[in-house]
ZAFIGU-226951 format. One record per residue (C-alpha): residue in one letter; z, y, x. Coordinates in steps of 0.1 Angstrom, whole numbers, plus 5000, padded with zeros to 4 digits. Layout:
<torkols>
aZYX/...
</torkols>
This chain:
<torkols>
x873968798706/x873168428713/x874968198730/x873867938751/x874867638776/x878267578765/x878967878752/x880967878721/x880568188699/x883568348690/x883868658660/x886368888658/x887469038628/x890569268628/x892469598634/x890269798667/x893469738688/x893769388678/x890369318685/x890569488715/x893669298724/x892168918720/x888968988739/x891169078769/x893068778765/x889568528764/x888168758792/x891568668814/x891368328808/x887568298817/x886668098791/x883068068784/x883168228749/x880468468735/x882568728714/x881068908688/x882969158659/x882469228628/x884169448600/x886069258573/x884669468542/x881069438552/x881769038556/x883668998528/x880769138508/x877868988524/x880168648517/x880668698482/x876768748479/x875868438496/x873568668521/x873468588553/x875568758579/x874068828614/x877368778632/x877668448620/x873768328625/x873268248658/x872967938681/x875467658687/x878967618671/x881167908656/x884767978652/x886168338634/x889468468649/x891168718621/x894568908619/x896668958589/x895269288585/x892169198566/x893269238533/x895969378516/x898069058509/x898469008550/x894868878553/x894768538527/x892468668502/x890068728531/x890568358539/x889568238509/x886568468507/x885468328539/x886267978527/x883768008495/x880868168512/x881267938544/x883167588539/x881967498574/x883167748595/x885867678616/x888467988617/x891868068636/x894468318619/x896268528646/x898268738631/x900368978649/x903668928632/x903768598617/x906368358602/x906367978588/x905768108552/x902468288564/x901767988587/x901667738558/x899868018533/x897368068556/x896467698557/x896467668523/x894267938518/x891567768544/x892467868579/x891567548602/x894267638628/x897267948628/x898068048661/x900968278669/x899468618689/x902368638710/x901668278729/x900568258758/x896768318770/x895967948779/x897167848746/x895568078726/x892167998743/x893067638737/x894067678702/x890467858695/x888767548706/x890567328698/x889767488656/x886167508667/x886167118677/x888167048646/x885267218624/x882667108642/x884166748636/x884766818599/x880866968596/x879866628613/x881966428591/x880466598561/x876966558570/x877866148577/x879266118544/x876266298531/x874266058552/x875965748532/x875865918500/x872065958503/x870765628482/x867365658502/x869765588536/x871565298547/x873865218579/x874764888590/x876864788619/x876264448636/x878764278665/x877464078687/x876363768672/x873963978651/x876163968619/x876964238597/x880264398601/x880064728580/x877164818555/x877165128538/x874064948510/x877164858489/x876164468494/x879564348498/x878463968506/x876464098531/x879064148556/x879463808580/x876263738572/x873063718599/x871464078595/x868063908598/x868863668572/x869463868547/x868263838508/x866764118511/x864264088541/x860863898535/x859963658552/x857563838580/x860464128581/x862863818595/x861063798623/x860564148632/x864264218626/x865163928651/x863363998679/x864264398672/x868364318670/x867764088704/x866364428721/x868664668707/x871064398724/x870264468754/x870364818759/x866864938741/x866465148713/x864064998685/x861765138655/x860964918632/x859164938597/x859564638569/x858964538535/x861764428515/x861564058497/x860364218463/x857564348484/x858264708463/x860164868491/x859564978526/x862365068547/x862365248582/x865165078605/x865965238636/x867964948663/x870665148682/x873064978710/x876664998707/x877965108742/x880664818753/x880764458765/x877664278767/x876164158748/x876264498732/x876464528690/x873764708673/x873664998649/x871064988621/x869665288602/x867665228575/x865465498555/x863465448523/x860065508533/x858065358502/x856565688487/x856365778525/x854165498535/x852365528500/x851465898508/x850465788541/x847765508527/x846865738500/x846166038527/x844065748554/x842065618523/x841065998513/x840266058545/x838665728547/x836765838513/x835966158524/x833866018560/x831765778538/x831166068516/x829866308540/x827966028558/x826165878524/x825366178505/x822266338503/x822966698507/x823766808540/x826467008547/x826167238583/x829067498594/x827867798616/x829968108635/x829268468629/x826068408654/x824668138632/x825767848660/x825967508647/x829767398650/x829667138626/x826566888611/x826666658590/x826666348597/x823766248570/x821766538579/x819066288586/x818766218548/x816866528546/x815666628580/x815066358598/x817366448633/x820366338640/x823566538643/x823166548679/x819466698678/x820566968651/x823067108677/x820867138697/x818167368681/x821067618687/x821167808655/x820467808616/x817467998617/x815667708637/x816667508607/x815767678583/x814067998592/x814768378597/x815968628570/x817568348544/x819968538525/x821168878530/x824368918552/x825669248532/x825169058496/x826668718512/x829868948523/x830169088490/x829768808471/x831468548490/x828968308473/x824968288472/x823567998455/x820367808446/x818767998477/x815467858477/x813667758513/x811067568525/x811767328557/x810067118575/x811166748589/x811466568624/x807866418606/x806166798599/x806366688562/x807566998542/x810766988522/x811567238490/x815367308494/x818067428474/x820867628495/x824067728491/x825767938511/x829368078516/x831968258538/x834668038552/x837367998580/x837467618587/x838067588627/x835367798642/x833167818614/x832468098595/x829468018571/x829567698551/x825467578540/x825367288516/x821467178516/x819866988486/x816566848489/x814466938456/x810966858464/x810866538443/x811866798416/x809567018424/x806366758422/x808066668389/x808066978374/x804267028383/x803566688373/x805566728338/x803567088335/x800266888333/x801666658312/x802966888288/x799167018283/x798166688280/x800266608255/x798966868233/x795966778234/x796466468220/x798066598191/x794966658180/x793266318186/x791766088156/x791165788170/x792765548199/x789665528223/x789765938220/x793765918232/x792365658263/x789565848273/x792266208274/x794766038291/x791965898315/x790366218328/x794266398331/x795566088353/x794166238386/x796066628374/x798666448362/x800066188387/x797566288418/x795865918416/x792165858420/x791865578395/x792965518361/x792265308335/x793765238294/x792564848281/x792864878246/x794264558221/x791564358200/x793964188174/x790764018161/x789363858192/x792963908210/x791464048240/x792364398259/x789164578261/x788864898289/x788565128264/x788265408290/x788465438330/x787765678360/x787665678399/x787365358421/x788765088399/x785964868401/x784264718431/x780664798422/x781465118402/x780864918368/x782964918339/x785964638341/x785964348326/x788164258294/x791664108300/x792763798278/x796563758270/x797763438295/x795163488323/x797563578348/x796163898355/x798964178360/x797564408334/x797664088306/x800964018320/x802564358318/x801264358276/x802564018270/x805964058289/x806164448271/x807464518309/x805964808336/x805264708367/x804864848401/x802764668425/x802564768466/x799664498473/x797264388444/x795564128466/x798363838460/x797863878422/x794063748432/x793064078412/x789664078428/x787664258411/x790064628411/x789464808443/x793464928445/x795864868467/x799365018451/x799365048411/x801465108384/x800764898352/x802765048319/x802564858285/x801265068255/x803464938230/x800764668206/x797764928212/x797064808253/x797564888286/x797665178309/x796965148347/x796665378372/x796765338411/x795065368446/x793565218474/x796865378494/x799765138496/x801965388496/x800665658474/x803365568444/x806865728450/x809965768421/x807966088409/x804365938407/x805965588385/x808565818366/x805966078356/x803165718351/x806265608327/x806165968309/x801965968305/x802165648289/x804965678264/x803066038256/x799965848250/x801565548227/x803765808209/x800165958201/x798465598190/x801465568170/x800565868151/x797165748145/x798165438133/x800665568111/x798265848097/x795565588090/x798565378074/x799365648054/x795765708044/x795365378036/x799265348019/x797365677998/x794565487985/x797265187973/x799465447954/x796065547936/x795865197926/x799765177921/x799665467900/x796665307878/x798665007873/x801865227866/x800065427838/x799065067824/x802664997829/x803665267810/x801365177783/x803064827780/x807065017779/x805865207751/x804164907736/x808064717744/x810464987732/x807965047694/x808564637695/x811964697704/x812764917678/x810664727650/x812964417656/x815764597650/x814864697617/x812764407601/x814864157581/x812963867583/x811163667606/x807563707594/x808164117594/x809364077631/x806363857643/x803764087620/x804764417639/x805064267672/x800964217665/x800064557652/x802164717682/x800164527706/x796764587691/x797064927681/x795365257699/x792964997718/x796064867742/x795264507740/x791964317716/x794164037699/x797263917694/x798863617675/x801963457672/x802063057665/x804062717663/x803462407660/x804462247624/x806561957628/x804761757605/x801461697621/x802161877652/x799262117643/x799162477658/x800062727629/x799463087632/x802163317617/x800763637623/x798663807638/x796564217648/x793564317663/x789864237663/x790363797655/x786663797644/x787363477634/x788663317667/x791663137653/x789262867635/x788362717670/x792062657680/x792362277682/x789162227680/x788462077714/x790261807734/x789961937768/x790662287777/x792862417751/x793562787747/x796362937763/x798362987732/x798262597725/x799362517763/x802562757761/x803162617723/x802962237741/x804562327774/x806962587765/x806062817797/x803863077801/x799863057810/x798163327822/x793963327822/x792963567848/x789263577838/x787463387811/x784663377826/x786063127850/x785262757843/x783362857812/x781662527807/x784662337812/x786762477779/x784962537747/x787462807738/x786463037766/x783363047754/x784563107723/x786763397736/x784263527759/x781763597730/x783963747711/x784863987742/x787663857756/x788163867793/x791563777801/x794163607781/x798363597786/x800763347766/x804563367768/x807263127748/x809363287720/x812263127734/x815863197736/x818962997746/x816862727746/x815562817710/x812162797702/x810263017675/x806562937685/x804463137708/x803063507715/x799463517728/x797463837739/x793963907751/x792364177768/x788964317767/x789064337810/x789264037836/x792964077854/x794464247823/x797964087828/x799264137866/x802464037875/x804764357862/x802864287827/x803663897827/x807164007836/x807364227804/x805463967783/x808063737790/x811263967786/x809064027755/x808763677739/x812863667747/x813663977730/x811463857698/x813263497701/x816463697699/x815563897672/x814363637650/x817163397659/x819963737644/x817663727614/x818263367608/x822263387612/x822363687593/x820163457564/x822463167571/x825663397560/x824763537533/x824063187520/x821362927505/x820162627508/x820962437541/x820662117558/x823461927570/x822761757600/x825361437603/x825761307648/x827661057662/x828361077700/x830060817723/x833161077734/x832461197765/x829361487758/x832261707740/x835661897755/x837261727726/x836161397727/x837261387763/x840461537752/x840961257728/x840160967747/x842561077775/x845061137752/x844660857731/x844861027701/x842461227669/x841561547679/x839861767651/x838362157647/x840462307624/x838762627613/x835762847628/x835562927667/x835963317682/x833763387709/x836263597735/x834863817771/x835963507793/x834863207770/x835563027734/x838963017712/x839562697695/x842062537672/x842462187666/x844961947650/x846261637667/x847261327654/x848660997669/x850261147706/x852761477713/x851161807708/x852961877742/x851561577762/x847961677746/x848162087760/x849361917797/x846261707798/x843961987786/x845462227811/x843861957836/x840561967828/x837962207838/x836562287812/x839662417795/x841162727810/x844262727788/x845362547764/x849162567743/x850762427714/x850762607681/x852362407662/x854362057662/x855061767643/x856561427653/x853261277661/x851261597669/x850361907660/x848462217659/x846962357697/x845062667708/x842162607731/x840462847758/x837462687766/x835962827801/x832662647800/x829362757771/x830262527740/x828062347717/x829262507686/x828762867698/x825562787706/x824462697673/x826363017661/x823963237683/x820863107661/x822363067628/x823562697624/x826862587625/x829462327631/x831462217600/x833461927614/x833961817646/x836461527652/x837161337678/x839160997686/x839460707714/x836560547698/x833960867695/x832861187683/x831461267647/x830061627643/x828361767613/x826462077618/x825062367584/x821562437590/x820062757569/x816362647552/x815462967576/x816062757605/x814362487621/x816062157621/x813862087649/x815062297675/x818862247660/x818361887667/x816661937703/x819762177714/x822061907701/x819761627719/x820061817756/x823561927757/x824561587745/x822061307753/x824461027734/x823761177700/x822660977675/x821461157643/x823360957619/x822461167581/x820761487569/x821861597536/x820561857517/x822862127501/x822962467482/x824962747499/x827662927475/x827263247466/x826963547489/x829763827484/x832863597499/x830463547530/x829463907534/x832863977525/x834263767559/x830963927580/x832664267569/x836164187579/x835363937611/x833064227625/x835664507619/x838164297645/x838764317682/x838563957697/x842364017707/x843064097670/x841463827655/x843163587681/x846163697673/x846063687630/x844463347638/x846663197661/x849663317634/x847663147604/x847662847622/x851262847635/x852162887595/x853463257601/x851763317563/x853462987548/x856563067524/x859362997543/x857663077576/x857162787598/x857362977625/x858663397633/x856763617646/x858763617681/x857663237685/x854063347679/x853963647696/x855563467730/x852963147722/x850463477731/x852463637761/x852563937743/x855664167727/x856764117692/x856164497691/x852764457700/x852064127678/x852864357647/x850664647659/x848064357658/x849264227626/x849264557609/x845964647616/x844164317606/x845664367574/x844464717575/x841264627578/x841364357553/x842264607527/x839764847538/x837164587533/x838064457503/x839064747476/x836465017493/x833864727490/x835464687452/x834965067442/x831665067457/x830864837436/
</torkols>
């Protein structure tokens, strides 16, 4: 039972007699309670659940009156079972017999108030209420402290100046202060907070809503009057309201979002009831239909729209769902629409079916157009020529794109003019054919293929194009083959579809001259690897001619059998008419022939004998490059030895330089019974040629020079600075000298040299300086110098002369100049030893040449044995400890001095050790018992 008014509801809970005894008393005393009972088991267990209890669920506030008959121990248990499952409730114990000690127990265990049953009726009635006021108090002061405790909430309390007297924010300096003038507030809040505290003053209750300073969070205040004096003080309660307010902009955007949505879109949205009224339209409906909303409603129902029998009701109500209904509509215009139509059961307000309409007619004339295009397109795949592509994609234009004229101005590179290759319909005044286009004329077809851009045009006229009878056009580049136009005298005949599907023709018919142009490239690209593969099989011819040469240096041992089967590989099996291989001798600067193959027929008895026009072989042999004679026949009075080559059969003629390292050994000259004999790939491998010979004939010479003979020493003084060591000795002030041979390493040249006249020390720190030296160190030391080790970085003169058989036997060095003395085998020109000497040092003065006889051969073969058996690190090390006197009885110095001189372990400089005198052995006693 409910109460109402002031009704307070009162529950009973007790022994029947009990009960039946307080409800007389309240009835007696005519207070307005509603009484209701209830049984203390089935309470007690509905509390301990945490259910809810009927008794104790109605309206307005509650008090329970109990006995001491509700539990065993004289009711207190049942107390605190009430207490647990309702803190809030306000109850009064009554027991019948009760005394101070159940008094107090009874408080303890929760009862608000203990009221003796034997008092009289007015104060039992006055004890009820006055526990019910006491819980209701405590419920309100709980729900206050849960107010304060809420960090979203805040209370202030302002007097009447305005200033803060409590605040519940925990801002302890902001009480005294101006509420208004807070830290907090920003500066427009201020205002708003003034002029609210001002009305709030006077009596009115004010809402406000401000931002805080940090402009992060907005609180809701709410100005309430303190009842007193006047001016009155105000209460101020403040909510956070930032996610709040947040939500709120969020939600008006979206709905914001969602109006511009409906109202911009292109499909229409329309609601109707289960009559198929209109109780919604779209407000774009125009997009597609040409009414407003306003006219829609009023055609009544969807079948005005869109016509009768639609979908099927049954198979909508089954499925929920139908979509892509196709439909045809008409506009406010009478122009014909192709729709798409969705259609669905809903319950938004009074609507019932939801249609979502998309307008697909664009689509539609696409996919016809692209069905067109697509046998077009085929057809071309079979076309062999560009004017065949213009004149197909001509005649389809009008299936195609719906246009009555159409034209394709094909690209003269020649005369750089766009010719109308092919045309249809009214593009020209008189019916004739169109005049040619020029690149920079202005015209909007020359403009489109120069600017590679399509164009649209509403109004031809104000591009002064004369002479074209159309109105609208669309003008589409054809990549570098031309120009494709196609129009009408309509302004408005081209749409999206007609310049997308225009776009589409185009790129079908340039794809297609691209294929024509590639095929006739490839034709063409055919016809070049014929030619590629003659010259490759002449090619071939040549490599086998290279490698036989190759493989013939190798094994000659002399000079003259190198350059005599370099000639009978080039003549033989008919692969070139003549060869010869020539220098000049040194003594009257004729041309000698060395050797020569092939069919001569006395052609080497006119050489020299003319002034003007010498023969190939004698310019190479004067200029030291190659010539090449294409034809002989060329110039043939001018050169008396064409003539004398031409009778003889000779057509072309190539000439290369036996050259290596700047080395000459004479010439290689080669003639050929056909005109453009030698192309370039041939020249190439003539000229690798005349290096690989010079190469082989200069490791014939060196290997002559070591096992001994006569030689020619060659005696040069040089001014100091053309050497590393003469610049080494003039900045040190001191003699510099070669001690020993030189060892060619991966990353340069090892050198040893004694010093005289300045610190071995000082000497390694200057040579460390300069660039030509990337490491120098000392060996060996005296008081006034030394022995050093030299890394030379840069190509040396002596290693040079190594790689062609001469070589340096002194080379010393002081402030004042550079003597160097240099072996030169009889096998080996002096000539070209003095010209290698000449360039890399220009200072050099030839200053003696002795004659001298070698010693014999087995102690040179004998070092060739050893010296080639080494490693380069091996043979650095065993020299580097000769020269520190590691040999010398007593040692000069231990092999830990020599092996950290090398950065390397003494471990590792007696592995080193060990195996050079391995080899040693090896070469000495097999080479002993073989003999």
């Amino acid at each position: 039972m409910a109460t109402t008014g002031a009704e307070r509801g009162v529950v009973l809970v007790g022994a029947p007699d009990w009960t039946a005894a307080v409800r007389e008393v309240l009835s007696a005393a005519d207070a307005a309670v509603a009484v209701h009972e209830a049984s203390a088991p089935a309470l007690r267990d509905a509390l301990a659940d945490g259910d809810a209890v009927d008794a104790l669920d109605g309206d307005g506030p509650r008090c329970l009156v109990c006995d001491d008959s509700t539990s065993a121990d004289r009711g207190l248990s049942f107390l605190e079972t009430v207490r647990e499952g309702r803190p809030d409730l306000p109850v009064a114990f009554v027991p019948r017999e009760g005394d101070e000690a159940l008094a107090g127990a009874a408080v303890e265990a929760g009862a608000t108030a203990y009221v003796p049953f034997d008092e009289r009726e007015a104060a039992l009635v006055d004890r009820i209420e006055r526990a019910t006021d006491a819980g209701e108090r405590a419920a309100r002061a709980r729900r206050f402290d849960a107010l304060v405790d809420d960090p979203d909430t805040f209370l202030w309390t302002l007097d009447r100046d305005g200033r803060v007297a409590e605040a519940t924010d925990g801002d302890g300096d902001a009480t005294a202060a101006r509420f208004d003038a807070l830290d907090r507030w920003s500066e427009s809040a201020r205002g708003t907070i003034r002029a609210a505290v001002e009305r709030a003053r006077d009596g009115k209750r004010v809402d406000r809503t401000v931002e805080t300073a940090d402009g992060e969070t907005t609180l809701s205040l709410s100005f309430r009057p303190i009842e007193g004096d006047r001016p009155a003080g105000v209460l101020v309660y403040g909510r956070d309201v930032t996610e709040r307010e947040r939500l709120e902009r969020e939600l008006r955007r979206s709905e914001e979002l969602h109006r511009v949505t409906l109202a911009h879109m292109t499909d229409t949205v329309l609601l109707t009831n289960d009559d198929g009224e209109f109780t919604y339209v779209c407000p774009n409906v125009h997009f597609i239909f040409g009414y407003t909303a306003e006219e829609i409603h009023e055609m009544g129902t969807i079948d005005a729209l869109l016509g009768e029998d639609l979908y099927d009701e049954a198979e909508l109500d089954a499925e929920g769902v139908l979509t892509n209904v196709e439909c045809t509509a008409e506009d406010r215009d009478g122009d014909e629409h192709a729709l798409l139509v969705n259609v669905r059961r809903v319950s938004i307000q009074d609507g019932t079916t939801l249609f979502s309409c998309r307008d697909v007619t664009r689509r539609k004339q696409r996919e016809r157009a692209l069905t067109s295009l697509h046998d077009t397109t085929r057809e071309l795949l079979y076309a062999e020529s560009k004017p065949e592509i213009a004149g197909r994609v001509v005649d389809d234009a009008a299936a195609v794109l719906d246009l009555p004229a159409a034209a394709v101005y094909l690209f003269d590179a020649e005369e750089s003019v766009l010719e109308p290759a092919a045309y249809a319909g009214s593009l020209v005044a008189d019916g004739g054919r169109p005049r040619p286009r020029w690149p920079g004329d202005g015209s909007v077809i020359s403009t489109a293929f120069v600017g590679n851009d399509a164009r649209t045009f509403e109004n031809l006229g104000r591009w002064g194009e004369t002479d074209l009878r159309l109105r609208s056009a669309v003008v589409v580049p054809l990549g570098d083959h031309g120009v494709f136009v196609v129009g009408s005298g309509d302004p408005d005949a081209i749409d999206d579809v007609t310049r997308e599907v225009a776009d589409l023709l185009a790129a079908t018919a340039e794809a297609a001259m691209d294929r024509v142009e590639r095929e006739s490239a490839l034709r063409e690209r055919d016809r070049e690897l014929e030619r590629q593969n003659r010259r490759l099989t002449d090619l071939n011819r040549v490599n086998e001619i290279i490698r036989g040469i190759g493989q013939d240096v190798v094994d000659a041992d002399t000079r003259e059998g190198i350059e005599a089967a370099v000639c009978e590989r080039l003549t033989e099996a008919d692969r070139f008419a003549f060869a010869w291989i020539g220098d000049v001798d040194v003594r009257d600067g004729a041309v000698r022939p060395r050797a020569w193959a092939g069919d001569e027929r006395g052609y080497l008895d006119v050489l020299g004998a003319g002034t003007e026009g010498t023969d190939p072989g004698e310019r190479t042999l004067e200029s030291g490059e190659p010539t090449v004679v294409e034809n002989v026949a060329t110039g043939l009075r001018k050169a008396p030895w064409r003539s004398a080559a031409l009778t003889r059969g000779f057509q072309s003629v190539a000439s290369v330089p036996l050259a290596y390292d700047e080395f000459g050994y004479g010439a290689l000259t080669v003639y050929a019974e056909r005109a453009d004999a030698f192309d370039e790939t041939t020249r190439s491998v003539l000229r690798e040629l005349g290096e690989t010979i010079a190469a082989g004939i200069g490791s014939v010479e060196r290997t002559d020079a070591l096992l001994g003979g006569r030689s020619v020493e060659l005696a040069y003084e040089l001014d100091g600075t053309s050497t590393v060591f003469g610049r080494l000795a003039r900045r040190a002030d001191c003699e510099v000298e070669l001690e020993g041979g030189l060892q060619r390493v991966s990353d340069g040249v090892l050198a040893f040299a004694t010093v005289a006249g300045a610190p071995a020390e000082r000497v390694v720190a200057l040579a460390n300086e300069s660039a030509s030296i990337a490491d120098a160190r000392v060996v060996s030391e005296g008081e006034d110098g030394g022995l050093i080790r030299l890394h030379l970085s840069r190509p040396f003169l002596a290693t040079r002369l190594v790689e062609h058989g001469a070589v340096v036997g002194t080379l010393a060095a002081d402030p004042g100049g550079t003597t160097m003395a240099i072996d030169v085998p009889s096998s080996v020109e002096t000539r070209s030893v003095d010209d290698l000497v000449r360039t890399t040092c220009p200072d050099a003065t030839l200053v003696a040449r002795r004659e001298r006889d070698g010693p014999p051969a087995t102690r040179e073969r004998l070092a060739a044995d050893v010296l080639a058996a080494l490693t380069d690190r091996q043979l650095e090390v065993v020299r580097t400890a000769y020269h520190a006197g590691f040999f010398r009885t007593p040692r000069e110095r231990t092999g830990s001095e020599v092996a950290d001189s090398l950065d390397i372990s003494p471990t590792a400089f007696s592995n080193h050790l060990r195996a050079v005198q391995r080899k040693l052995f090896a070469a000495l006693f097999d080479d002993a018992a073989g003999g």
